[in-house]
C-alpha positions in Angstrom: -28.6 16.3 44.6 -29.0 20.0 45.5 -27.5 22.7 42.6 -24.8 23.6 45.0 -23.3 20.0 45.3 -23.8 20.0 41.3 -22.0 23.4 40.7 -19.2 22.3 43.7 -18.8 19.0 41.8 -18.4 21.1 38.3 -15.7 23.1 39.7 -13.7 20.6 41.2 -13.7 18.5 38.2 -13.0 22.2 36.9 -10.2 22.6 38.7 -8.6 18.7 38.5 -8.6 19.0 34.5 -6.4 22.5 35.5 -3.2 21.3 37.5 -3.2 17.8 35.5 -4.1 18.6 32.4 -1.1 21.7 31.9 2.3 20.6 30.9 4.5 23.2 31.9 8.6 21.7 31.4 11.4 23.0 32.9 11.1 26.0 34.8 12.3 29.2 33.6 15.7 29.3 34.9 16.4 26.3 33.3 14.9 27.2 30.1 16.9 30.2 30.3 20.3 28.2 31.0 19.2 26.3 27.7 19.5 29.3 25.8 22.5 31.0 27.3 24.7 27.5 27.0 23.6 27.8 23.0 24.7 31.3 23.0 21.2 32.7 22.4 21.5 36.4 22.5 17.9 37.3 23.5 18.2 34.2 26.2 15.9 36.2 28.6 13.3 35.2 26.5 13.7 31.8 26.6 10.9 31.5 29.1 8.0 33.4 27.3 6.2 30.8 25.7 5.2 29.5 29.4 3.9 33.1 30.5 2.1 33.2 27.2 -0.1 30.0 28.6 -1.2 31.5 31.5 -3.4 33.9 29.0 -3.8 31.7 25.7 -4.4 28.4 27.3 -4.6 25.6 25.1 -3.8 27.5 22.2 -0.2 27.8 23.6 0.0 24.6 25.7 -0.3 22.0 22.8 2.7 22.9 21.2 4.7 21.9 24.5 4.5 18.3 24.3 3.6 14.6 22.3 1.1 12.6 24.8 2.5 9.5 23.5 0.1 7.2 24.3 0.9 4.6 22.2 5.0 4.5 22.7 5.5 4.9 19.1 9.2 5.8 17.8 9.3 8.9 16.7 10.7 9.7 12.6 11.2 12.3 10.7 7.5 12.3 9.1 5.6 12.1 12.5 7.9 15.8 13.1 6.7 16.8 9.8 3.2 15.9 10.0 2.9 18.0 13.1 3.3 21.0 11.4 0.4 21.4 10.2 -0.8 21.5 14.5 0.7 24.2 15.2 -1.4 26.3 17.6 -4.2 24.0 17.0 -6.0 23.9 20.8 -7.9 20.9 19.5 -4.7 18.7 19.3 -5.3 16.7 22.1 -2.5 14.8 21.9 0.0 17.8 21.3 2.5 18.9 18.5 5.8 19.4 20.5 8.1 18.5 17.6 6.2 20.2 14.3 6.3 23.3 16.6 9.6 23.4 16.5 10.2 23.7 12.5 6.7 25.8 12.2 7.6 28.5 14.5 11.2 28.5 12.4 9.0 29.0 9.2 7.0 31.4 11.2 10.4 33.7 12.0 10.9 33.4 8.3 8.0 34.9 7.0 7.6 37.6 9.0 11.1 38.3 9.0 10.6 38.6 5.0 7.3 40.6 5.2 9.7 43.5 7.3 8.6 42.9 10.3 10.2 42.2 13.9 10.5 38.5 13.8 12.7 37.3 16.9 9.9 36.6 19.1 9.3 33.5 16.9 12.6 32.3 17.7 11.9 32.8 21.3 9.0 30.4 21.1 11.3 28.4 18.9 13.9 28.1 22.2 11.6 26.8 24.7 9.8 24.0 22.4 13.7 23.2 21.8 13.7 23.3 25.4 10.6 21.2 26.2 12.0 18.7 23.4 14.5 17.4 26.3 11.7 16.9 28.9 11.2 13.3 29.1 7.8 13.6 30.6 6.9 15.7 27.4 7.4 13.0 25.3 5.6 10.3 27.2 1.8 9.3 28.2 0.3 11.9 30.1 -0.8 8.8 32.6 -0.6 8.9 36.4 3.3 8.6 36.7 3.7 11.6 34.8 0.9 13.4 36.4 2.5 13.0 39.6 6.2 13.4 38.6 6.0 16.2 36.5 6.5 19.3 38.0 9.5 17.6 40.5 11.5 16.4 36.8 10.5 20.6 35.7 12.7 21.5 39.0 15.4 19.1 39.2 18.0 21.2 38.7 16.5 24.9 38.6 17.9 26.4 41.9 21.4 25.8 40.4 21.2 25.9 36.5 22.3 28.8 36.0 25.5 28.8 38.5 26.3 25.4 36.7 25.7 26.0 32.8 29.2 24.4 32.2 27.4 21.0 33.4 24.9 21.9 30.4 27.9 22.7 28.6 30.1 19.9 29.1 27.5 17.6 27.6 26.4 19.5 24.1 28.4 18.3 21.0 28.0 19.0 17.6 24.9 18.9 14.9 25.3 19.6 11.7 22.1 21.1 9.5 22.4 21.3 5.9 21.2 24.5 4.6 20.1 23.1 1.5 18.7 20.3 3.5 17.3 22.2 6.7 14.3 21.0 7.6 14.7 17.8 6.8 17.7 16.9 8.8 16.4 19.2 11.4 12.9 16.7 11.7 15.5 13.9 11.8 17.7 15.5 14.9 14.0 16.4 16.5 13.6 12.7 15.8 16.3 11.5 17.7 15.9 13.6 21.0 12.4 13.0 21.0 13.4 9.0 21.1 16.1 9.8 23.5 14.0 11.4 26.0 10.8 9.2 25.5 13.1 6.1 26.3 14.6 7.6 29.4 10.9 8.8 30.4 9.9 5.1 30.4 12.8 4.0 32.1 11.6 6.5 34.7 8.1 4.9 34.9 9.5 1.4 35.2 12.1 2.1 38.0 9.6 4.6 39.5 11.7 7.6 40.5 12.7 10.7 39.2 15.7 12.0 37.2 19.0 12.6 38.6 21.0 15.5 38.3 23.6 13.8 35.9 20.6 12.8 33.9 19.3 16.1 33.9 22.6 17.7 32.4 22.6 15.5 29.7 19.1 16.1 28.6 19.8 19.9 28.8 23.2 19.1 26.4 20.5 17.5 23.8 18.8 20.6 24.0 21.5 23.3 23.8 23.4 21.1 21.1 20.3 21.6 18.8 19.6 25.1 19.1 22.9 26.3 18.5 22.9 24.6 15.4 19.8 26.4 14.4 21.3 29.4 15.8 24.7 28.6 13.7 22.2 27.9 10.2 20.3 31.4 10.7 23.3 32.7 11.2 24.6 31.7 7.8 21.8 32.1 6.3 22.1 36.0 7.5 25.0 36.5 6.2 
């Protein structure tokens, strides 16, 4: 075999572990509907943790999803034990739902040390965000491979002309202040199940989301963060 066949085979290979290896969620406009449904104020940067990939790689991209390989329910202590993940590039499997609470503690901290803080929250929004993807909380196995990016797009050409579908399907959670974290790993719990049954059900039936499925995924998503919006709020105050 002649070095150029060896270096062509090295980049495709290159290449392959690129465009299936990269978990991206829903695209931006529906990451921004997300936020705006919750009444996020800085909603137009609900999509930055995605740019933020294209330059950090797998630094960023691990905290976007569980590769769940083993279809284990998710509790509150497999939330909690991903903390410790965050931004760890040699997560393989990926740190989705400790994301979620670190970049929180993250806001926190920096917020106390003085200094501009609300670009942790923006992170915070889009793992909320990814949390609804069902393909984010399933094997990253061929189905998903090939389904992905069409269950990112589902409804992005008319999210944002339709936020009262989004709307229509949030309800209420409740976070103790005094108990935050732990009732917010149990909620991260319970979408995380949510959308990791509906992603198998996808696999088994073979097919894609619906709309109406869609909308209801996005209400899991918007329910939780305005409760964490509602909780910083208090704890503002």
């Amino acid at each position: 075999m002649s070095l150029f066949q060896i270096r062509a085979i090295i980049f495709t290979l290159l290449i392959i572990n690129i465009t299936t290896g990269t978990s991206w969620a829903w695209h931006d406009k529906t990451h921004i509907a997300i936020a705006k449904a919750a009444g996020y104020k800085h909603w137009y940067n609900a999509a930055g943790a995605d740019i933020t990939k294209i330059k950090t790689g797998a630094l960023e991209e691990k905290n976007h999803f569980f590769d769940n390989d083993k279809n284990i329910e998710v509790t509150a202590k497999t939330v909690m034990d991903q903390i410790v993940q965050y931004n760890n590039p040699k997560d393989l499997e990926g740190h989705l739902y400790g994301a979620i609470i670190a970049s929180l503690r993250e806001f926190r901290n920096t917020k106390s040390a003085g200094k501009y803080a609300e670009y942790h929250i923006a992170f915070c929004v889009h793992y909320i965000g990814d949390l609804s993807q069902p393909l984010h909380n399933t094997s990253l196995d061929n189905f998903n491979k090939t389904h992905h990016s069409k269950n990112d797009g589902i409804v992005e050409d008319e999210v944002l002309d339709k936020m009262s579908d989004i709307q229509k399907n949030m309800y209420e959670i409740k976070l103790r202040p005094s108990n935050f974290e732990e009732d917010l790993a149990k909620e991260i719990a319970r979408i995380a199940n949510i959308s990791r049954l509906l992603g198998l059900k996808l696999r088994a039936e073979n097919r894609d989301m619906t709309k109406e499925e869609t909308y209801v995924q996005l209400g899991h998503s918007a329910s939780l963060l305005k409760a964490i919006l509602n909780e910083l709020d208090e704890s503002e105050k």
